[in-house]
C-alpha positions in Angstrom: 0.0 -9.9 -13.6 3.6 -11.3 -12.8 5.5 -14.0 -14.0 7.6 -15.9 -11.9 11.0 -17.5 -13.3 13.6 -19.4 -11.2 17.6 -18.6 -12.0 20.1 -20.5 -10.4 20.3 -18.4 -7.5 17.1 -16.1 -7.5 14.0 -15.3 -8.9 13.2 -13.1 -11.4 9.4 -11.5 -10.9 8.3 -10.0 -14.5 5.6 -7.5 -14.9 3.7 -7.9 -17.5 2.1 -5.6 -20.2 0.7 -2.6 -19.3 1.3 -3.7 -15.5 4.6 -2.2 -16.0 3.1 1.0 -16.7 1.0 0.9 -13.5 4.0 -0.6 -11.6 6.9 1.2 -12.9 8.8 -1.8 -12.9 9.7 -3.8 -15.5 10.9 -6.8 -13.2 12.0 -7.8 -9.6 14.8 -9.9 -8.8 15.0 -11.3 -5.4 17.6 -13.8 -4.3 16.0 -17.2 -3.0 17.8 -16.5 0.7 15.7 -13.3 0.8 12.2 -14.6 0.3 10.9 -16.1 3.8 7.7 -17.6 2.3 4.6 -17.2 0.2 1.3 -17.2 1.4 -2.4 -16.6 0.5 -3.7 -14.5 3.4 -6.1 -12.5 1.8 -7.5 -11.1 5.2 -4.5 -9.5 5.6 -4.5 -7.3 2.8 -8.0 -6.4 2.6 -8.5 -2.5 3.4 -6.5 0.0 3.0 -3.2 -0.7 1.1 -1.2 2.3 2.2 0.4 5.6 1.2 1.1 5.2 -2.1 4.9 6.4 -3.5 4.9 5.5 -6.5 1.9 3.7 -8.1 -1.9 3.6 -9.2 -4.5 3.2 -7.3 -8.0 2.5 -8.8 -10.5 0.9 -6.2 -11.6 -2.3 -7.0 -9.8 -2.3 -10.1 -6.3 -2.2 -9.5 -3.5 -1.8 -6.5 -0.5 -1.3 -8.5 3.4 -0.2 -7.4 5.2 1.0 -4.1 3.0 1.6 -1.0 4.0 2.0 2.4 2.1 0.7 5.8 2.9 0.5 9.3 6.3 0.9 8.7 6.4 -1.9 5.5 7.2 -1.2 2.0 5.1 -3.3 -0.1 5.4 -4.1 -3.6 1.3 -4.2 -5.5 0.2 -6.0 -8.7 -3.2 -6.9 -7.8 -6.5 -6.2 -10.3 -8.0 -9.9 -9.4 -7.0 -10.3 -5.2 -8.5 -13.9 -5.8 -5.5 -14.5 -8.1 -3.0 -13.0 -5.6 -0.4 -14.0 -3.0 1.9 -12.1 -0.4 5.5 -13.0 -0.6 7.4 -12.2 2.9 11.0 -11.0 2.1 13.9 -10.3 4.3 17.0 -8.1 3.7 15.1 -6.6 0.9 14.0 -3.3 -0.2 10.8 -4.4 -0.5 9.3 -6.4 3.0 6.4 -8.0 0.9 5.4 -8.3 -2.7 1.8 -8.7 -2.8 1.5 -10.2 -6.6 -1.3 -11.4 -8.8 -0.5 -14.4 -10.2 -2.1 -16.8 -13.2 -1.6 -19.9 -10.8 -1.5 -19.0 -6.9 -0.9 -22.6 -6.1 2.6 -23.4 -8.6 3.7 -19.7 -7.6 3.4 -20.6 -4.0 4.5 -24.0 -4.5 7.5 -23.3 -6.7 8.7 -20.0 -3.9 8.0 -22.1 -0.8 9.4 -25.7 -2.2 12.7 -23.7 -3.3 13.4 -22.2 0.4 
């Protein structure tokens, strides 16, 4: 699960617990003029998730790291996708996070409300 904080100019995604092991990541940090929105699509990130570079992949248990689709490299924290939400980035790294988050509503609230 992540943990979303707000700095003054970015925000700091935390993995937590034994996510990080899964992840490898301890935390993201993207600045607020990078993230385009956050959204709860869950059609379009049902299926296959993509090659896999680094990460864990358990089906139906957990989508977890760096995977890469149609050209996208995608961030994964997922073990509940009812719990998750896709944030689009741009001049990132990453082009999406796709997070699992305790509150999908404040998350998308606080990320959209901020841009």
């Amino acid at each position: 699960m992540i943990t979303i904080t707000k700095t003054g100019s970015a925000f700091i995604f935390h993995v937590n617990g034994m996510h990080k092991m899964w992840t490898l990541k301890s935390q993201l940090t993207i600045p607020i003029e990078n993230i385009a929105h956050a959204h709860q699509t869950l059609e379009s990130i049902r299926g296959w998730h993509g090659w896999r570079m680094p990460g864990t992949y358990i089906p139906s248990i957990i989508t977890a790291g760096t995977f890469y689709k149609e050209g996208k490299k995608i961030f994964w924290d997922v073990t509940n996708v009812d719990q998750c939400i896709i944030v689009e980035l741009k001049d990132e790294d990453y082009n999406q996070l796709v997070i699992e988050v305790e509150n999908p509503v404040e998350a998308m609230a606080l990320l959209n409300n901020t841009l």
